[in-house]
C-alpha positions, 0 to 999 in steps of 0.5 A: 500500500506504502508503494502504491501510494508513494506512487500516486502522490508523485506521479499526483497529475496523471493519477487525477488524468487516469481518473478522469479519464476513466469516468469520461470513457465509462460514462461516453460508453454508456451513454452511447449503448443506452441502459437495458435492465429488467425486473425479471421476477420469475423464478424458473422451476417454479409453478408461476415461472412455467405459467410465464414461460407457457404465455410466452410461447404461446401468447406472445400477443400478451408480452407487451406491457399493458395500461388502463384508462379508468374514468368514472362519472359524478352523477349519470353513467359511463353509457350516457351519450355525451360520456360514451362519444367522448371516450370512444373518441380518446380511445380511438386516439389512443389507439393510433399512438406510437407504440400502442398495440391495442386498445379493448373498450369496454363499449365493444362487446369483448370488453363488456365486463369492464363496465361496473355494476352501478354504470358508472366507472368503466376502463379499457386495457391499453396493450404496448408493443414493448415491455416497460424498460424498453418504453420510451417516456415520450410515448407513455407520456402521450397516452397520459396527455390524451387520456386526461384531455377527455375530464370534464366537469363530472368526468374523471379520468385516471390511468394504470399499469407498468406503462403508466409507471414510467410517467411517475418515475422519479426525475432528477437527482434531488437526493444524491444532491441532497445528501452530499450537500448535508455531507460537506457540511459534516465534513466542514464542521468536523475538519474547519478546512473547506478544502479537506472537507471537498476531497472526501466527496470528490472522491466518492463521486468520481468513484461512484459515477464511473461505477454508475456508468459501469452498472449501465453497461452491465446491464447488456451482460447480465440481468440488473434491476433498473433500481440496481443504478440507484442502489450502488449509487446509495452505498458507494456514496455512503462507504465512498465519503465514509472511507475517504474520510478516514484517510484523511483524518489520518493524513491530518494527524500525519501533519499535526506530527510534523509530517509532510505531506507527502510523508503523511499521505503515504502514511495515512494510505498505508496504514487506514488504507489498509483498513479501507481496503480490508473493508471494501472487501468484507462489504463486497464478500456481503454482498456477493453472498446473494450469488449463493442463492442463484436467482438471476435477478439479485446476482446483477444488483449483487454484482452492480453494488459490488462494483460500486464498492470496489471502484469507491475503495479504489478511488480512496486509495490512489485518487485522495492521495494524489489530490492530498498532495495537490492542496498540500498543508490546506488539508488543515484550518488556518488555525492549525496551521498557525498552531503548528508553525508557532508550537511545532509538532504535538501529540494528538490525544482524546479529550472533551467528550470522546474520553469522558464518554469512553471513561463511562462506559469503563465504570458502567459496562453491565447497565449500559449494556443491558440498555443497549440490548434493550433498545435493540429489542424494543426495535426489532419487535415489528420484525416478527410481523413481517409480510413478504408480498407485492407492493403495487400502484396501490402504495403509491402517494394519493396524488399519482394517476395510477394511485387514483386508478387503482383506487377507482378500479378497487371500489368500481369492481372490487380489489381484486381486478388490479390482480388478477391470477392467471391460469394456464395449461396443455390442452390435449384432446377433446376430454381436457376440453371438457375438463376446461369448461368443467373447471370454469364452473368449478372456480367460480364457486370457490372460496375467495374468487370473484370472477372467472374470465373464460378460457382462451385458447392458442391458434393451435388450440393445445394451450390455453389460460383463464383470468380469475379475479380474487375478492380481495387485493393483489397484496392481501394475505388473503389471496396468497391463502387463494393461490394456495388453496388453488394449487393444493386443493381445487386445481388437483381435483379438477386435473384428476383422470384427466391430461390437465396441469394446471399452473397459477401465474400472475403477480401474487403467484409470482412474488409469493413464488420468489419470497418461498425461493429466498426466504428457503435459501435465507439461512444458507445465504446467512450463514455463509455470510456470517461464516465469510465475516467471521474468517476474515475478522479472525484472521484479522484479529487473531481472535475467536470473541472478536468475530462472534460479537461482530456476527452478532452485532451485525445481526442486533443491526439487521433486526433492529433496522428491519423492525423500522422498516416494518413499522414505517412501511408495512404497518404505514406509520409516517409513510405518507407524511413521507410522500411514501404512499400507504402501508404495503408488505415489504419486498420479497426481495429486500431482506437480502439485499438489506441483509448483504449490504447491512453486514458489510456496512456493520463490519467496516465500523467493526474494523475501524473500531477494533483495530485501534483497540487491537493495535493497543492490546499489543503494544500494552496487553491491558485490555481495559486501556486497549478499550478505553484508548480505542473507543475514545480516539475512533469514537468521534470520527466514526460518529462524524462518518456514521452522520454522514451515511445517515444524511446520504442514506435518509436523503434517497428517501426524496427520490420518491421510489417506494423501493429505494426509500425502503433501502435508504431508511433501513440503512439509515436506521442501522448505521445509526443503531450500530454506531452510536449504540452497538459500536460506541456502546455495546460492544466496548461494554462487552470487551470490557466485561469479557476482559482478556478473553477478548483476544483469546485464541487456541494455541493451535490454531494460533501457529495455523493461521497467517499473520496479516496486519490491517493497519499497522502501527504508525511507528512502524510505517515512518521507519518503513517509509522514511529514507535513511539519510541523516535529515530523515533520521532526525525527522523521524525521530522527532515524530517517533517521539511525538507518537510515544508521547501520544501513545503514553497518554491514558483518556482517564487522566486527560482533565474533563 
């Protein structure tokens, strides 16, 4: 790392080129190839996932996208005269807009179901050519402009579906601008050198947007959800700021001890990078253990948020460099440069809060424990609530036209209709046929279903699928039990004596399908994760306690922060004061990708925290000093970057995408839960309690393992780094001196 390092700081202006270049050749890459992602949800092997597969080859006329034209009269009916003329009219010209495919009105006669019973809400199904990602919003826009050209007094017209979602996605980049301007401010207050402050956020985002496009072409390569962009933008600008600052509160104490900056940059790289990197890489390892589970649809957000960290750690240690040796002494306030040229060199020791706070915890580590460990249960209570499901347009603030048209679709013909099942099988034979119209009758009259369409057959005539409309919603628990009880109960009995195999699809079927998948995956997934973490801390650490508190402080955090996401989404407190629509139930695929990013996240404040308090056990073997020194010198740069991965994290909540809103407030709620209640708290109490068993480890395993170091004394790295003339002999005396000063200093005795 010194070498690597040393490197960059030299050679400082093509460092920055490269960068530069590499974000500007990434970024023109994408830009010209464009984006290609999508939510592909369907597991294959799965009953919903052969029912796709059978529409698909059979009924291609069904893979465009669809929307819905809803519209509802005060007073009168939708077969008034005037209502009818003007719809008919709007649809015709919806009808010939680019990229429509067809439009079903509910005045012909294949669409007569889609009047209500009280006449007065009716709609008409929209058929795009294309599938959603592949929909220009021009075109999407348009149906929406011709559509609500028909209201009127009296006359309501909304719009639905996935092609309509287009229209309402999230413009902009308020949160991303957002979060690194509450960053800067954090960063100015926490090093009084505008300067210093810009450098951690440079840096970051140079890494961050050569990573964003990187994820743009990915998308050509492999399946990636079109959130996965915005997800690896939300952890790289988290970890990317959080690393960088690390690395240069190091390269400030380098110059505080009489450095250069050269000497301090190297330094700083040499030692926190390592740390950096070695963190980098247990979040990358998180995130990666989602490949265990083998869906193509988490591999490419795994791989995208990989990528993101990987170029946001690369950034840190080779760009900051170059860019700390071009501000030169800046990196400090003018004060501190005052104070160094007229009193020389000083050890920088832990005083003000950070050692009273670290003193407390000595004296109270049982009490404060047991509250630590209190709070995170009252957190995590609405974690045992947990509904995994489909969250759709019906969660979506009040003022959306599609939140409208669901709403209008609900109450004109029952909840059920923004969901319905689909039913599809083989048809062989004229006794499967029979068997067919049997089955029409028999689900009507089963438990939970509103409306069974009839069945439509391919042009051959060998397959064919039936609608059934559930009573209640799309996302309710009751139509899981639906699903249900039609693949185990009434589908068995009608296939029996016959050549039928029926499979039920549609999108409860679907996301109940994936959340089975993950969630019968889900402890093999935590446990190599936890099994990864683990290796590496010990490794690390040369300790067994170490890694079985860092496991179980990772999992305090993923609990605690489920919990919030749990009561704020799913049971609905505060959503819509966020602008986060209604309660719904929480993303199949959320906890996974909470769970990989949360332990990563949890592991890098292990790292930084541990290691200080790991470097002290070995130079004093006093575990009660190791705790007390590492806790007060890492407590307050942890807390400024806890702040700031808060603010980037809360900060996504304004991009007004329910599912990125999900991710920021989970990971908002466990960085603040780890770092000023776990790592601050928690964890010093229990090393202090446990005392030297702390860095216990076998004998044997202890001559198996190698030695690794993640940050090496900073004595060591200054004779390492220092050439060996007498003018450096002498500087390195005099910060030798200046470090054995600062390490003799014990937190208890600094005044307060």
């Amino acid at each position: 790392m010194a070498a690597l390092a040393r490197w960059c700081v030299r050679n400082r202006l093509a460092a920055v080129l490269l960068w530069l270049l590499a974000f500007g050749g990434v970024t023109a890459a994408a830009a010209v190839t464009g984006s290609a992602y999508s939510n592909d949800y369907n597991v294959p092997g799965t009953e919903s996932g052969r029912a796709e597969e059978l529409l698909q080859k059979n009924f291609p006329n069904l893979g465009g996208a669809s929307g819905t034209v809803v519209w509802r009269t005060e007073s009168g009916t939708v077969r008034a005269a005037d209502v009818e003329q003007t719809m008919t009219r709007t649809l015709n010209r919806i009808a010939e807009l680019p990229g429509v495919a067809s439009v079903v009105s509910p005045y012909e006669g294949q669409g007569a179901a889609q009047l209500s019973r009280d006449g007065r809400t009716a709609y008409a199904s929209v058929a795009f050519e294309a599938q959603p990602q592949d929909i220009p919003e021009s075109q999407a826009r348009a149906v929406v402009d011709t559509a609500k050209a028909a209201e009127a007094d009296g006359l309501t017209v909304e719009l639905g579906g996935a092609a309509i979602g287009i229209t309402e996605s999230p413009g902009g980049h308020i949160a991303e601008v957002v979060g690194v301007l509450v960053a800067a401010v954090v960063l100015f207050l926490a090093f009084g050198s505008l300067a210093a402050s810009l450098l951690p956020i440079a840096t970051a985002l140079i890494g961050v947007g050569t990573a964003y496009a990187g994820i743009v072409l990915l998308g050509h390569a492999m399946t990636v959800a079109d959130f996965a962009p915005m997800l690896g933008m939300l952890v790289g600008l988290g970890v990317g700021i959080d690393y960088a600052l690390f690395i240069v509160t190091r390269h400030r104490r380098g110059l505080k001890r009489g450095l250069s900056v050269a000497e301090a940059a190297t330094n700083a790289v040499a030692t926190t990078g390592r740390a950096v990197v070695f963190a980098g890489a247990t979040v990358c390892i998180a995130l990666l253990g989602m490949l265990i589970l083998r869906l193509g649809f988490l591999n490419g957000v795994a791989v995208a948020a990989s990528l993101t960290v990987v170029l946001s750690v690369a950034a840190s240690v080779t760009l900051l460099p170059a860019l700390l040796s071009l501000i030169g002494m800046r990196a400090l306030s003018r004060r501190e440069r005052r104070r160094l040229a007229e009193h020389g060199p000083e050890p920088e020791v832990a005083t003000g809060f950070a050692a009273r706070w670290a003193a407390f915890v000595e004296r109270h580590p049982k009490k404060l424990g047991a509250i630590a460990i209190g709070l995170v249960a009252l957190l995590a209570v609405p974690t045992f609530s947990l509904h995994l499901g489909t969250s759709d347009q019906g969660n979506n603030p009040e003022s959306t036209t599609t939140r409208q048209a669901y709403d209008l679709l609900a109450d004109g013909f029952g909840p059920g209709v923004n969901g319905p099942l689909v039913l599809v099988t083989e048809v062989h034979g004229a006794e499967a046929r029979l068997a067919l119209d049997n089955l029409d009758a028999t689900l009507r009259g089963t438990k939970g279903v509103a409306a069974v369409t009839p069945a439509t057959f391919d042009t051959g005539g060998h397959t064919a699928h039936l609608t059934v409309v559930p009573e209640s919603s799309p996302q309710s628990k009751t139509t899981s039990e639906l699903v249900d009880r039609l693949r185990t109960e009434v589908l068995p009995r009608a296939e029996t004596g016959t050549s039928l195999d029926v499979h039920v699809g549609g999108v409860t079927a679907g996301y109940d399908d994936f959340a089975d998948v993950i969630v019968g995956k889900m402890p093999l997934f935590v446990g190599a994760v936890i099994a990864l973490g683990c290796l590496l801390l010990l490794l690390a650490f040369r300790s067994v306690g170490i890694p079985l508190k860092a496991a179980a402080m990772n999992m305090f955090a993923v609990t605690g922060a489920f919990g919030v996401v749990v009561a704020i989404f799913q049971w609905g407190w505060g959503s819509e004061l966020l602008g986060l629509g209604s309660a719904g139930p929480i993303e199949p695929f959320l906890p996974v990708i909470m769970v990989s990013v949360l332990f990563g996240l949890s592991m890098d404040y292990q790292v930084f925290l541990v290691s200080r308090m790991y470097e002290e056990w070995l130079e004093t073997g006093d575990n009660r000093r190791a705790v007390r020194v590492g806790l007060a010198e890492t407590g307050r740069v942890i807390n400024s970057a806890a702040v700031i991965m808060i603010a980037v994290f809360l900060a996504f909540v304004l991009s007004g995408d329910r599912v990125i809103a999900m991710f920021g407030i989970a990971l908002a709620a466990a960085v603040a839960l780890d770092a000023f209640v776990l790592r601050t708290l928690l964890v010093p109490a229990l090393m202090h309690l446990l005392g030297g068993a702390n860095w216990w480890l076998p004998r044997g395993l202890d001559r198996w393992l190698p030695r690794i170091s993640i940050e090496p004394p900073e004595c060591r790295v200054g004779r390492e780094n220092l050439r060996d003339s007498d003018a450096d002999r002498e500087k390195l005396t005099d910060v030798v001196d200046v470090l054995e000063k600062e390490r003799q200093q014990d937190v208890r005795d600094i005044p307060r």
